[in-house]
Biotite code that builds the C-alpha atoms (Angstrom):
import biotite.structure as struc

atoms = struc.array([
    struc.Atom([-41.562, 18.127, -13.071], chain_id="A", res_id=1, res_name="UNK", atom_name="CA", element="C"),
    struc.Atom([-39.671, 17.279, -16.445], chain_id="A", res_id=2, res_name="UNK", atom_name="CA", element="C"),
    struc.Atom([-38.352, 19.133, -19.385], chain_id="A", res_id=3, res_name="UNK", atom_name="CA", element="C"),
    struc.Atom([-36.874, 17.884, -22.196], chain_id="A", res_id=4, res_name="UNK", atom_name="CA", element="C"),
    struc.Atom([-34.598, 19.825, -24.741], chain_id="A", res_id=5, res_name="UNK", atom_name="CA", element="C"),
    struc.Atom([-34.171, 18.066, -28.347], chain_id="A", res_id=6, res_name="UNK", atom_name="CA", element="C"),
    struc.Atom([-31.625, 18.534, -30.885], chain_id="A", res_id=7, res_name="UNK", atom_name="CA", element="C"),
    struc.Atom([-32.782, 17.120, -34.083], chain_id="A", res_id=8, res_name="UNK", atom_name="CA", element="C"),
    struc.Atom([-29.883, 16.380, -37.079], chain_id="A", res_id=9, res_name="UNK", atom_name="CA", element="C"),
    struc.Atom([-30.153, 14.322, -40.178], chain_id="A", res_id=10, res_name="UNK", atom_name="CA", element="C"),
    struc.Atom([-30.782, 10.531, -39.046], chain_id="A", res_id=11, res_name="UNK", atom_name="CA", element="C"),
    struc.Atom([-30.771, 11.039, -35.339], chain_id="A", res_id=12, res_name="UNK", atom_name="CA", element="C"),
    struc.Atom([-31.877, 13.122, -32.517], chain_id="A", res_id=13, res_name="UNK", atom_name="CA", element="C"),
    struc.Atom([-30.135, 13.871, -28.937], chain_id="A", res_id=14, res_name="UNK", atom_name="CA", element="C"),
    struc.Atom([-32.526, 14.619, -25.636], chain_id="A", res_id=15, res_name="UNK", atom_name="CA", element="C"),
    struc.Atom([-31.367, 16.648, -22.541], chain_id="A", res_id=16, res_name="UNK", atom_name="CA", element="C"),
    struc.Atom([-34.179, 15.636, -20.300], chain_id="A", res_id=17, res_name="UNK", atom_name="CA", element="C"),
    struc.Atom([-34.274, 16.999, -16.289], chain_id="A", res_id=18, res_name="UNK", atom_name="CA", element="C"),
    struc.Atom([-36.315, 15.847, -13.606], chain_id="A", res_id=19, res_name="UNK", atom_name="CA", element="C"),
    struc.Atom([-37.008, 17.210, -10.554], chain_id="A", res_id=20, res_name="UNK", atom_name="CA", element="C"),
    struc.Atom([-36.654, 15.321, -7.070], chain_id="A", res_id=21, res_name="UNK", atom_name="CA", element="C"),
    struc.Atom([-39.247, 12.917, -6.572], chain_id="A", res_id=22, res_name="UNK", atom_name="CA", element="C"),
    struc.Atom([-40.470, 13.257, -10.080], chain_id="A", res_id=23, res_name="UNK", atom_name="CA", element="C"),
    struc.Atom([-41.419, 9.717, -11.411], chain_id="A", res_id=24, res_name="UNK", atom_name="CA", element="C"),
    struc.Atom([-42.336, 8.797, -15.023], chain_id="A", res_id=25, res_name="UNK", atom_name="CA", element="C"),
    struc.Atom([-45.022, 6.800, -16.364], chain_id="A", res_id=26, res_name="UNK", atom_name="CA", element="C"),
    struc.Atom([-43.852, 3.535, -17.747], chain_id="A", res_id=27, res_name="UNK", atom_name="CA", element="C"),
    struc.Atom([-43.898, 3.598, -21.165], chain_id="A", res_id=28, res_name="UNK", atom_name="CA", element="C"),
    struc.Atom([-41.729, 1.818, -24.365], chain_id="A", res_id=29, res_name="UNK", atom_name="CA", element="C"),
    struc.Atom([-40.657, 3.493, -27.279], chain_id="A", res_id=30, res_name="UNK", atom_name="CA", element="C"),
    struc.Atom([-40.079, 2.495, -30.982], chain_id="A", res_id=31, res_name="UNK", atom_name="CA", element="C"),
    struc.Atom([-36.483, 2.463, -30.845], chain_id="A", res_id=32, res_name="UNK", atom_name="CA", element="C"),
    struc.Atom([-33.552, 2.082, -29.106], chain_id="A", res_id=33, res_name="UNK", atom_name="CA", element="C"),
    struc.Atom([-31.903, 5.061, -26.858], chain_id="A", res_id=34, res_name="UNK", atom_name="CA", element="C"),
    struc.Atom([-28.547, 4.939, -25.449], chain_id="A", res_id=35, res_name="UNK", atom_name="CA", element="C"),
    struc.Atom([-28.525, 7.268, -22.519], chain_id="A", res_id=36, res_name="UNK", atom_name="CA", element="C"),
    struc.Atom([-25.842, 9.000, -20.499], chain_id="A", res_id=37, res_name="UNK", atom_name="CA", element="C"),
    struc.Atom([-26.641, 10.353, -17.043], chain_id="A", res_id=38, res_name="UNK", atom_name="CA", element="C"),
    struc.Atom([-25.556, 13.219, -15.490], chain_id="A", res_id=39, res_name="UNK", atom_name="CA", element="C"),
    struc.Atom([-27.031, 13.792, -12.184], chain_id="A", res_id=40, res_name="UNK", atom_name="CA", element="C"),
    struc.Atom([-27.973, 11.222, -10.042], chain_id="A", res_id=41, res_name="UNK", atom_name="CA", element="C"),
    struc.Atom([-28.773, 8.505, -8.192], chain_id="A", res_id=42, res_name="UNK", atom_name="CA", element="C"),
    struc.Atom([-31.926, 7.751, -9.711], chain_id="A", res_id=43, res_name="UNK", atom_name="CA", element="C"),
    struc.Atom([-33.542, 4.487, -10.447], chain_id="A", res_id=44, res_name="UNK", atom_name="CA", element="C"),
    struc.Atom([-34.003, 3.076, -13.733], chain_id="A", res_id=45, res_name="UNK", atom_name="CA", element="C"),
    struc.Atom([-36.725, 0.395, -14.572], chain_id="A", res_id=46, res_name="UNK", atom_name="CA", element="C"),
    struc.Atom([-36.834, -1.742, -17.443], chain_id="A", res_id=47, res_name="UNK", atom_name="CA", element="C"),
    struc.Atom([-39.194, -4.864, -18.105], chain_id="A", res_id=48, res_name="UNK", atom_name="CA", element="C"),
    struc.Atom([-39.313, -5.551, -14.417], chain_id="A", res_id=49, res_name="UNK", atom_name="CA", element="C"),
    struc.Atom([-36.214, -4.859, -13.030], chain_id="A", res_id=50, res_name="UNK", atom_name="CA", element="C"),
    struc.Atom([-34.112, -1.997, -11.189], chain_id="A", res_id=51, res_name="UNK", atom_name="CA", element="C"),
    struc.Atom([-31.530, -0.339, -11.664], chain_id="A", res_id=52, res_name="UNK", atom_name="CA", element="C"),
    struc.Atom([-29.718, 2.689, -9.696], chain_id="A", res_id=53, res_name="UNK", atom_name="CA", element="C"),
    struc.Atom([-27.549, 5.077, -12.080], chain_id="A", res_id=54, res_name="UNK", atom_name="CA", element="C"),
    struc.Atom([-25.125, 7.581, -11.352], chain_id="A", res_id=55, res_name="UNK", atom_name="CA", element="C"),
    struc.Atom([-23.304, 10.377, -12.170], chain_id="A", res_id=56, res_name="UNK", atom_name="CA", element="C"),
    struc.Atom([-21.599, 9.040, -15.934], chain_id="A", res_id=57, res_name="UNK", atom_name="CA", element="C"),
    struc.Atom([-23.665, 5.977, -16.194], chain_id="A", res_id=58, res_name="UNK", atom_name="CA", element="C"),
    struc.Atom([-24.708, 5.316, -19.544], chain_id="A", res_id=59, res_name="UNK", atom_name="CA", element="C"),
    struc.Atom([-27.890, 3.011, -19.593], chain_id="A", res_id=60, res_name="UNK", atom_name="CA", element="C"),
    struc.Atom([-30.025, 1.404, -22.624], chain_id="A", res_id=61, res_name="UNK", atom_name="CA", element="C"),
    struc.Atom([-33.822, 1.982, -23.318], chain_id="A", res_id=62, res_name="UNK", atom_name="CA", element="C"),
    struc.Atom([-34.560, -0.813, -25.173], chain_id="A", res_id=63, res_name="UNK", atom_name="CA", element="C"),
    struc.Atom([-37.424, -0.897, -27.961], chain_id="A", res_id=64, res_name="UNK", atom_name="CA", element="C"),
    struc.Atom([-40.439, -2.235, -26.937], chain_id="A", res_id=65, res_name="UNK", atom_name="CA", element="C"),
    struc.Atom([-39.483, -2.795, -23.294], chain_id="A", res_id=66, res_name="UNK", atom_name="CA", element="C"),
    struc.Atom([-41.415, -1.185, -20.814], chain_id="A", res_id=67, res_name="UNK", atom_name="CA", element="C"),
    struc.Atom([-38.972, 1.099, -18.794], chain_id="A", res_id=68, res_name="UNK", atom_name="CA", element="C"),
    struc.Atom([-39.549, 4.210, -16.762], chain_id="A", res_id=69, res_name="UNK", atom_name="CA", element="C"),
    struc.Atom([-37.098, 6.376, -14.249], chain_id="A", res_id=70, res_name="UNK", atom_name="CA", element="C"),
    struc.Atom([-37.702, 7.273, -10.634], chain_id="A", res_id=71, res_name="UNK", atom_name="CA", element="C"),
    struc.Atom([-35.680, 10.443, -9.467], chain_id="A", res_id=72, res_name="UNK", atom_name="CA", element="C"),
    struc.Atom([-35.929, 9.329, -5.568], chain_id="A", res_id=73, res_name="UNK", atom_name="CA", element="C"),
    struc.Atom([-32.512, 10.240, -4.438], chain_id="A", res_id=74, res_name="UNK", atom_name="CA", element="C"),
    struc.Atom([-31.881, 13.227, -5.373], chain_id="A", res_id=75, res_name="UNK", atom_name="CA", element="C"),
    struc.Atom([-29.788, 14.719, -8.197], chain_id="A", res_id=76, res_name="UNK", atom_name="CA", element="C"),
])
């Protein structure tokens, strides 16, 4: 499955989102940009049709708008 933990403060927000092995989201977009720093992996990362595999201290960008979803295949 997937939980998500957020931490709300005046302007911005910060996620700690975990996802089991072989968990996949639903591709989705959102309304605004996230910057995103992993910390378990490798997992796959999709964003408006292509892939990428993230590790371990990867940071990666959601962009707005873009359809992106993440695919926790490996393990992690």
């Amino acid at each position: 499955g997937l939980t998500i933990r957020r931490y709300e403060f005046p302007g911005n927000s910060v996620r700690v989102v975990t996802m089991d092995k072989g968990f996949k989201t639903a591709p989705n977009s959102a309304k605004t940009d996230s910057l995103i720093r992993v910390t378990g992996g490798p997992m796959k990362f999709l964003q408006n049709g292509q892939s990428f595999v993230v590790n371990t201290g990867d940071f990666i960008r959601e962009v707005a708008g873009l359809m992106h979803n993440w695919d926790e295949v490996e393990g992690g």
